[in-house]
PAVEXMAR-564342 format. One line per 5 residues: number of its first residue (from 1); their letters; for each residue x, y, z of N, C-alpha, C. Coordinates in steps of 0.2 Angstrom, whole numbers. Example, Ala and Ser with C-alpha at 12.3 -4.5 7.8 and 13.67 -1.06 7.14 Angstrom:
1> AS> 66/-28/39/62/-22/39/66/-16/39; 64/-11/35/68/-5/36/64/0/39;
***
This chain:
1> XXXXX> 4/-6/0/0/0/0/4/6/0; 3/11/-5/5/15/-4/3/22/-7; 0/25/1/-2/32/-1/1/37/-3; -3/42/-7/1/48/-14/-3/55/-10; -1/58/-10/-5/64/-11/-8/67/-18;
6> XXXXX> -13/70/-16/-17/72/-23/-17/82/-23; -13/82/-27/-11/91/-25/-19/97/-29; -22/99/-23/-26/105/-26/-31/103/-31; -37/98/-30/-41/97/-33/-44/103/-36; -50/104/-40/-54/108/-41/-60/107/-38;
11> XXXXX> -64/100/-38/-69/98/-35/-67/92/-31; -73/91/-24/-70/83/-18/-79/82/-21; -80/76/-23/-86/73/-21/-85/67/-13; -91/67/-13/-91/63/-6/-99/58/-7; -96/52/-6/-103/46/-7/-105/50/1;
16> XXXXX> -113/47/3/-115/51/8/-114/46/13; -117/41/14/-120/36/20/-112/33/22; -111/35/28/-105/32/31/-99/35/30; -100/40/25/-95/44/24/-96/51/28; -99/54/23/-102/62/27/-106/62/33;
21> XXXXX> -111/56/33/-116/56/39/-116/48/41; -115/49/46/-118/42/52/-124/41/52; -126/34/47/-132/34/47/-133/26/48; -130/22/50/-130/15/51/-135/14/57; -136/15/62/-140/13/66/-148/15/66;
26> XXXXX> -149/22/64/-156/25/62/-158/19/54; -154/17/50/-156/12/46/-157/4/49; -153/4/52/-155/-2/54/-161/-2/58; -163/3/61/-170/2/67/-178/3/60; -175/8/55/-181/6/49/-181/-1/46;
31> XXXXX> -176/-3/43/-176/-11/41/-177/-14/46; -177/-16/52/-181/-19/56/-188/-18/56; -190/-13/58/-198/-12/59/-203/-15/51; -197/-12/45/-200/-16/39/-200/-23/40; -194/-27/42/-193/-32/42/-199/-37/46;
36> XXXXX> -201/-33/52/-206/-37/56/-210/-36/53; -213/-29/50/-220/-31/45/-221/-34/41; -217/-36/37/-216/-42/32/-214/-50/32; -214/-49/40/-214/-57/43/-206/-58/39; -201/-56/38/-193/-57/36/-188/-59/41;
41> XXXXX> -182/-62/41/-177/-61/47/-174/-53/48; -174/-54/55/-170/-48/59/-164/-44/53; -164/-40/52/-156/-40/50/-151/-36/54; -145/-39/53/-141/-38/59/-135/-33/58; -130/-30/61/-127/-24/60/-121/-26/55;
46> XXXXX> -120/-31/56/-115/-34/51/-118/-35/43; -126/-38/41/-128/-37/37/-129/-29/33; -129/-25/39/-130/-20/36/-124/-15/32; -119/-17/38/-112/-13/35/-110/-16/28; -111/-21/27/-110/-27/20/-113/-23/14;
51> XXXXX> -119/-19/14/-124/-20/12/-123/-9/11; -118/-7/14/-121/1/13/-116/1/5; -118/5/3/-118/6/-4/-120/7/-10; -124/-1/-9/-130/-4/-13/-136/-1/-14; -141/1/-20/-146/1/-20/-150/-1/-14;
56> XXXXX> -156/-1/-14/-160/-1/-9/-162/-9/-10; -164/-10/-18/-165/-18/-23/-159/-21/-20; -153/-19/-21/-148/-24/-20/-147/-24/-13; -149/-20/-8/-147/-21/0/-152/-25/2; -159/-28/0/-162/-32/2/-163/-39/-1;
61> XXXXX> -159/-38/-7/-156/-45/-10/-152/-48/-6; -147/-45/-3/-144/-47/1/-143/-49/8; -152/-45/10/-154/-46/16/-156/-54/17; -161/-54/12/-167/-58/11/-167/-61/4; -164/-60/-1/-165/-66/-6/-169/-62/-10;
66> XXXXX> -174/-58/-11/-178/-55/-12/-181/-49/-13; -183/-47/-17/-188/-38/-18/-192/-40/-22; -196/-39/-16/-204/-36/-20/-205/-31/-24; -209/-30/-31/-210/-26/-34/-212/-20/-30; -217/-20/-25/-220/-15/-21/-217/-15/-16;
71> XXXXX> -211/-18/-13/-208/-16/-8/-206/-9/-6; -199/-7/-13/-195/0/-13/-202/7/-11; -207/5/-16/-212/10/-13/-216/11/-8; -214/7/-5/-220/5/2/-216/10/8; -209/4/6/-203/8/13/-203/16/11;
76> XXXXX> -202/17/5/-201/24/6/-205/30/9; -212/27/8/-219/30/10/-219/29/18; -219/24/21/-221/22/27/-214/22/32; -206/20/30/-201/21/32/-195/23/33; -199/30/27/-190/35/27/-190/40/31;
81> XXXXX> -195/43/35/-195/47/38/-193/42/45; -195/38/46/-190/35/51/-182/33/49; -181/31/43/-175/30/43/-169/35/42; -171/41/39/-169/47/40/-167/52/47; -171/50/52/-174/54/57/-165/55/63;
86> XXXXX> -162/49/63/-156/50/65/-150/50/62; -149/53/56/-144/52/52/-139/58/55; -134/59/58/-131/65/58/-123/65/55; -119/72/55/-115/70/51/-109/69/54; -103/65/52/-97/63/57/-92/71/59;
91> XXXXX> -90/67/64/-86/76/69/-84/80/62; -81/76/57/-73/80/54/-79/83/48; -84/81/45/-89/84/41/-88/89/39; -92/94/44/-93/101/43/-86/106/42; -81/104/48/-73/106/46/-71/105/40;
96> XXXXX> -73/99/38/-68/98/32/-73/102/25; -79/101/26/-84/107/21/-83/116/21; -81/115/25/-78/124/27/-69/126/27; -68/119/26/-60/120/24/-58/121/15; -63/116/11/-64/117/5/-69/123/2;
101> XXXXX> -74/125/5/-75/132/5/-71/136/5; -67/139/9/-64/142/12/-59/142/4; -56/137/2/-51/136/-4/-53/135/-9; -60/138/-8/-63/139/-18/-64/132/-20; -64/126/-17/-63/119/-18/-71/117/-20;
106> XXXXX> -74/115/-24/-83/114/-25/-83/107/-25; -86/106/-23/-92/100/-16/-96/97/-20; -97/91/-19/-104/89/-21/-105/80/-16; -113/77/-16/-113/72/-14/-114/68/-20; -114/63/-21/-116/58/-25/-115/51/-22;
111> XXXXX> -124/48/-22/-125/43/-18/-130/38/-22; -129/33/-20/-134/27/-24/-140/26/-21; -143/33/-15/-148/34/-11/-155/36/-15; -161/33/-15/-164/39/-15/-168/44/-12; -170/50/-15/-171/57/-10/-165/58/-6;
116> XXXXX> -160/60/-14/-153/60/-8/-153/67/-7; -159/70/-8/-157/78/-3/-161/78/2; -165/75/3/-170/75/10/-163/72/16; -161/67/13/-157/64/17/-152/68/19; -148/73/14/-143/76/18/-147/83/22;
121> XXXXX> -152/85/19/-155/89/23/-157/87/32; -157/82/32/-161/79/38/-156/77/42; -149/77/40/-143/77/45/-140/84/47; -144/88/43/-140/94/45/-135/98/40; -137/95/35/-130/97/30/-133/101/22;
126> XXXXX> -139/105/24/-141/110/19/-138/114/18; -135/116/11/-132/121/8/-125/121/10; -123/115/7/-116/113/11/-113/110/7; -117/107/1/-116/105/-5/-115/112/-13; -111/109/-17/-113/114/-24/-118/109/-30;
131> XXXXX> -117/102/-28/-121/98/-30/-125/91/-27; -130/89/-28/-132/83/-25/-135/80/-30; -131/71/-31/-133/68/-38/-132/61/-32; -141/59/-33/-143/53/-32/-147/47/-35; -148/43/-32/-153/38/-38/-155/42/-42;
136> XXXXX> -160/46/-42/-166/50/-46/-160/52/-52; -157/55/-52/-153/60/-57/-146/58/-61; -146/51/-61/-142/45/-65/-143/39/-66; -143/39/-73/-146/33/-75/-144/26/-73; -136/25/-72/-135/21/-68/-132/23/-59;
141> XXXXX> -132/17/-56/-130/18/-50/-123/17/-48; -119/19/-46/-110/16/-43/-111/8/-42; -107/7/-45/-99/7/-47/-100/10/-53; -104/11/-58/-105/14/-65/-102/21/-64; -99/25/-69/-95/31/-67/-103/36/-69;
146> XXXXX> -108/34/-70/-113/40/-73/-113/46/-66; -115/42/-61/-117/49/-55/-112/52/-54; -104/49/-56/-99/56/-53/-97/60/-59; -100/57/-65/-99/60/-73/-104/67/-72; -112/62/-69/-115/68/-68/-114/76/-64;
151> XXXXX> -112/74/-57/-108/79/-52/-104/83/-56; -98/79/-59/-93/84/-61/-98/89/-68; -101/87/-70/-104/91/-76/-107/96/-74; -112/94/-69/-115/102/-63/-110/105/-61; -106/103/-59/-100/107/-56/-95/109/-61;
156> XXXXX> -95/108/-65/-90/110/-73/-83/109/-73; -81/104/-69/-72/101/-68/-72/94/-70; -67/93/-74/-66/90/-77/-65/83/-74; -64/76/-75/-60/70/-71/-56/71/-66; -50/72/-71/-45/70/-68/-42/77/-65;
161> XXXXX> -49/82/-62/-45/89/-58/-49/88/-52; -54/80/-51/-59/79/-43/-55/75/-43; -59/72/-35/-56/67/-30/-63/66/-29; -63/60/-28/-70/56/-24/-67/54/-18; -70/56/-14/-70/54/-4/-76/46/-3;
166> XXXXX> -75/40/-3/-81/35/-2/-78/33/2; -83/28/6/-80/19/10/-81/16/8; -84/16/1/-84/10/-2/-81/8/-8; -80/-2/-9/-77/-2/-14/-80/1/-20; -88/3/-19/-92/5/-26/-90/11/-28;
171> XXXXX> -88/15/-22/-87/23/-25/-77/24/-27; -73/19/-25/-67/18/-26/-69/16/-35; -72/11/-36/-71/8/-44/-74/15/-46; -82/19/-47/-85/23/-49/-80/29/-51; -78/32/-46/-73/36/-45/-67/36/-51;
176> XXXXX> -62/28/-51/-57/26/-56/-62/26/-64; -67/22/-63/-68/23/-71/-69/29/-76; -72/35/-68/-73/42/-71/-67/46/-74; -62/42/-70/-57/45/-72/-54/50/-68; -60/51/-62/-55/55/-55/-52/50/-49;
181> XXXXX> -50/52/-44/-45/50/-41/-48/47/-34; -49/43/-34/-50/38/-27/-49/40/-22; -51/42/-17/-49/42/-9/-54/38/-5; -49/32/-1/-55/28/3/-58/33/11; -60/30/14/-62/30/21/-63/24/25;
186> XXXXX> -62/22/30/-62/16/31/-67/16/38; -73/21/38/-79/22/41/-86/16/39; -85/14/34/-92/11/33/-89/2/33; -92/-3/28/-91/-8/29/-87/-11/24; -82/-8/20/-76/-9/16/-69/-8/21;
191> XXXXX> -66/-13/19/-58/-14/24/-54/-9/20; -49/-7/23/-43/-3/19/-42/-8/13; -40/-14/15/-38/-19/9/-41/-18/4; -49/-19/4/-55/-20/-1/-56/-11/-4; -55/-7/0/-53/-1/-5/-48/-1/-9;
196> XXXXX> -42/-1/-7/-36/0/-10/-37/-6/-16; -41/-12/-17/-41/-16/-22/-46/-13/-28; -50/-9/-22/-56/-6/-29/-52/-1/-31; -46/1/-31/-42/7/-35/-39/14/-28; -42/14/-24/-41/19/-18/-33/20/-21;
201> XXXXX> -32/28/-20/-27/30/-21/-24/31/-13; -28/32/-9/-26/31/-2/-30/31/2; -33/28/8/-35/27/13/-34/30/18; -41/34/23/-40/35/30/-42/35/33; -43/34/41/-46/30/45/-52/34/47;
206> XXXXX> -52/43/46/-55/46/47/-57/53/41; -62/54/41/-64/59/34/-59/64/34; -59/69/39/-53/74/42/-46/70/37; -43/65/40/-37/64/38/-36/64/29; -41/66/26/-41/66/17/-38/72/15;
211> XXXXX> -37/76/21/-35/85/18/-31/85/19; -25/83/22/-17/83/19/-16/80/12; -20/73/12/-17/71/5/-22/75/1; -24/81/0/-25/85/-5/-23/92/-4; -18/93/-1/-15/99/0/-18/104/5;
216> X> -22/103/11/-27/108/12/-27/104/19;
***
């Protein structure tokens, strides 16, 4: 392994869930409450970190074997406001959004969520963004480079002048394909190892720790 510095970006995208917000535990009390209504197994803290990422389809394929056609819209109706309800965002977040501020640096989220602005809303993190590109607003989802192709086009910087900040190996590969520069975090349910094989140009233990390796 070995970490590089990325000098002076123009644009940092940041995937959201477990990166910019601590939302593992408020999701997991909504997939429960879903799960007991539909008569399904418990799911447990370890299925879940496996499982941040993915589509909502593919987090419950992996729960359960299974999506109901009617499922995605039932939960969204009757269990986003719950699963939303405790998202907040990690210590280093808002410092590290006011440090890139501050350096002319443009922001954005890009998440495989959808209603990913209610989501970042609901943590506390309105207008804190220059862009927000979620399920809704690309046609495919990460590892596919379209959402961060997307972001950079709103935000009009090229590939190879952003950095993508994920925990996951989906946004490490998504990231590489677009042709920007990978940075892991080893907050959500991908190991140092499993990023740095999706392409991570380096890895850190903590959000905060990503602004030396970009200059800042």
């Amino acid at each position: 392994m070995n970490d590089k510095t990325i000098a002076n970006p123009l644009a940092v995208l940041f995937d959201f869930d477990m990166t910019v917000a601590d939302t593992a535990s408020s999701i997991l009390t909504a997939m429960n409450m879903f799960a007991a209504e539909m008569g399904l197994r418990e799911v447990t803290s370890e299925d879940l970190m496996k499982a941040i990422g993915l589509t909502l389809e593919e987090t419950w394929m992996s729960y359960w074997g299974r999506c109901e056609p009617e499922w995605p819209d039932y939960y969204r109706s009757r269990y986003k406001t719950q699963e939303i309800s405790g998202f907040r965002p990690f210590p280093d977040t808002l410092p590290v959004l006011a440090k890139l501020r501050f350096a002319g640096v443009k922001t954005a989220v890009v998440t495989n969520r959808w209603m990913a602005r209610l989501a970042v809303e609901s943590s506390g993190l309105a207008g804190q963004f220059d862009a927000i590109v979620g399920a809704e607003e690309a046609e495919r989802p990460k590892p596919d480079p379209d959402p961060v192709l997307k972001a950079l086009a709103i935000l009009g910087v090229p590939p190879e002048s952003a950095v993508l900040i994920g925990d996951s190996h989906l946004d490490m590969l998504a990231a590489v394909a677009a042709g920007a520069t990978a940075i892991g975090v080893s907050t959500g349910g991908t190991s140092p190892e499993g990023l740095y094989e999706a392409g991570a140009r380096s890895v850190c233990g903590r959000l905060g720790e990503a602004m030396g390796l970009i200059g800042l």
